[in-house]
Structure formats: C-alpha cells, structure tokens
C-alpha positions in Angstrom: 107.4 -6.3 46.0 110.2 -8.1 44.9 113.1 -9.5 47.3 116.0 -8.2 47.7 117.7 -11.2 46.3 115.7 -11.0 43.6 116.2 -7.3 42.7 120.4 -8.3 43.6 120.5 -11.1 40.6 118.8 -8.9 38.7 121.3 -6.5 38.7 124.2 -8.7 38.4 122.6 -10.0 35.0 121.9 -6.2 33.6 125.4 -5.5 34.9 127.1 -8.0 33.1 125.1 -7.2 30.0 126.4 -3.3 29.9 130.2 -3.8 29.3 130.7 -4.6 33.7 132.4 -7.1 35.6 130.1 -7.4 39.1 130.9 -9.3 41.9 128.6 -10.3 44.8 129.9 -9.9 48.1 128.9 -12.7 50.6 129.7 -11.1 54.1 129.0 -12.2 57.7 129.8 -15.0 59.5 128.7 -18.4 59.6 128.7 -21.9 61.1 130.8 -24.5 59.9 129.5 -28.3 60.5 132.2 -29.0 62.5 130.8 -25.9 64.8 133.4 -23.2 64.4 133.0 -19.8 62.9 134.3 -18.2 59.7 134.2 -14.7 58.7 134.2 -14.0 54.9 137.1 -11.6 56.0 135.0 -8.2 54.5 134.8 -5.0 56.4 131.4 -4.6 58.2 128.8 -2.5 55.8 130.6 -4.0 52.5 128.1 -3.5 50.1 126.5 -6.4 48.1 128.1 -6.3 44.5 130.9 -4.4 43.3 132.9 -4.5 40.3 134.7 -2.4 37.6 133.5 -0.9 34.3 135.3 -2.2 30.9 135.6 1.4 29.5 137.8 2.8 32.1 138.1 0.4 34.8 137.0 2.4 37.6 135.6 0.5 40.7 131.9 0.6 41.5 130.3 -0.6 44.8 126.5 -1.1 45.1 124.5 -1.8 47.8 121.2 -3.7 47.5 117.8 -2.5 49.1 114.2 -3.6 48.6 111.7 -0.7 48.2 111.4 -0.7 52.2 115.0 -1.4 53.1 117.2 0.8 55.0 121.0 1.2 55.3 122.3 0.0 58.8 124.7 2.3 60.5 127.5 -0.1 59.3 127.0 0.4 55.8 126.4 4.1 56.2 129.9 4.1 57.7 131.4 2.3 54.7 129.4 4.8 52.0 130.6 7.6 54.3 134.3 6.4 53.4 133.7 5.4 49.9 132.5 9.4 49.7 135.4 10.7 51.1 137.9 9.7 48.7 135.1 10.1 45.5 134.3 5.8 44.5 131.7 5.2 42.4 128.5 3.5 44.9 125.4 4.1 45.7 121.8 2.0 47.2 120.0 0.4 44.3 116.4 -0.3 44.8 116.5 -1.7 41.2 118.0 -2.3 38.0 118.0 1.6 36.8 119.0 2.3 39.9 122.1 0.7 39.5 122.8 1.3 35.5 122.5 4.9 36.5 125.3 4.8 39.3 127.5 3.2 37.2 127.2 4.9 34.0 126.5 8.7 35.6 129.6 7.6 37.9 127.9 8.8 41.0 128.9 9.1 44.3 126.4 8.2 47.1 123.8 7.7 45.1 120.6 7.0 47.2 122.1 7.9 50.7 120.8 11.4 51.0 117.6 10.3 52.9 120.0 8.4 55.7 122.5 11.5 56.1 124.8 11.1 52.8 124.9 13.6 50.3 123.9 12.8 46.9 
C-alpha cells in the first residue's frame, strides 16, 4: 500500500501535468534549533495541496489519505466550511481520485462516509 507521501507527490506531478497549479500545504508546528516554536500560520484541518485550474481559475483544495486513512475532526471542520460556500475539495486516495475532483469540480468529494455529503 503506498504512503501517503507517496500517493501526495503523485498527485502534485499529475496535477501539474493537467493544465493546474498545485501547492502543498506544510501545516503544524515545529521546533526551531534554537528551541522555540513556529506555526506555518494555516488553519487547523488545511488540506494538503491546493491550487487553481488554468481554464477558469477556480480554487481547488485536496486532502491526502492512504487507502486506510481517516479525516480528523479538524479537517472535517474545514471540508464542512469549504461545502458551505460550494469550493472545489475533496479526500483523494489517489491520482483519479484527485483528477476527478478537479475536473468534475466537486464539492466534498470523499467525505460522505465521515458525515459530508458528496
């Protein structure tokens, strides 16, 4: 079963191939050597990529799962508010996972067995 960095860099390289800007996301915080903490400034549950589509420019978010991986309430909450005002997101599991919530524009996309609609 493949990682979920390795399904992630996967779909940044497909992404970037299909007319897509994609971004990773590196959230959480962190020790500095000198011993003090930095935050990457992100809302909790920001999903793992996002970027915008050449054709239109709308803004996609995807979140990154391996075939056993589940949402933690923190990103449900964000895919709760990324539903509510209709962005483009969704879990991917893999690359076709992800080509279909961007070009199918969907909206939730892989949420419905955690309590999103899909």
């Amino acid at each position: 079963m493949p990682s979920e960095h390795e399904i992630q860099s996967a779909i940044m390289v497909a992404v970037s191939k299909h007319q897509c800007t994609i971004f990773r996301a590196n959230v959480g915080k962190v020790k500095t050597i000198d011993g003090r903490w930095f935050d990457t400034g992100l809302p909790k549950g920001h999903p793992d990529l996002y970027g915008f589509k050449w054709s239109n420019g709308k803004v996609f978010y995807i979140e990154v799962k391996n075939a056993k991986g589940k949402p933690r309430p923190d990103q449900l909450q964000f895919h709760k508010f990324l539903t509510q005002i209709g962005i483009i997101h969704g879990l991917a599991r893999s690359v076709d996972d992800a080509l279909q919530i961007i070009d199918e524009e969907l909206v939730g996309y892989g949420f419905k067995d955690y309590g999103g609609k899909q």
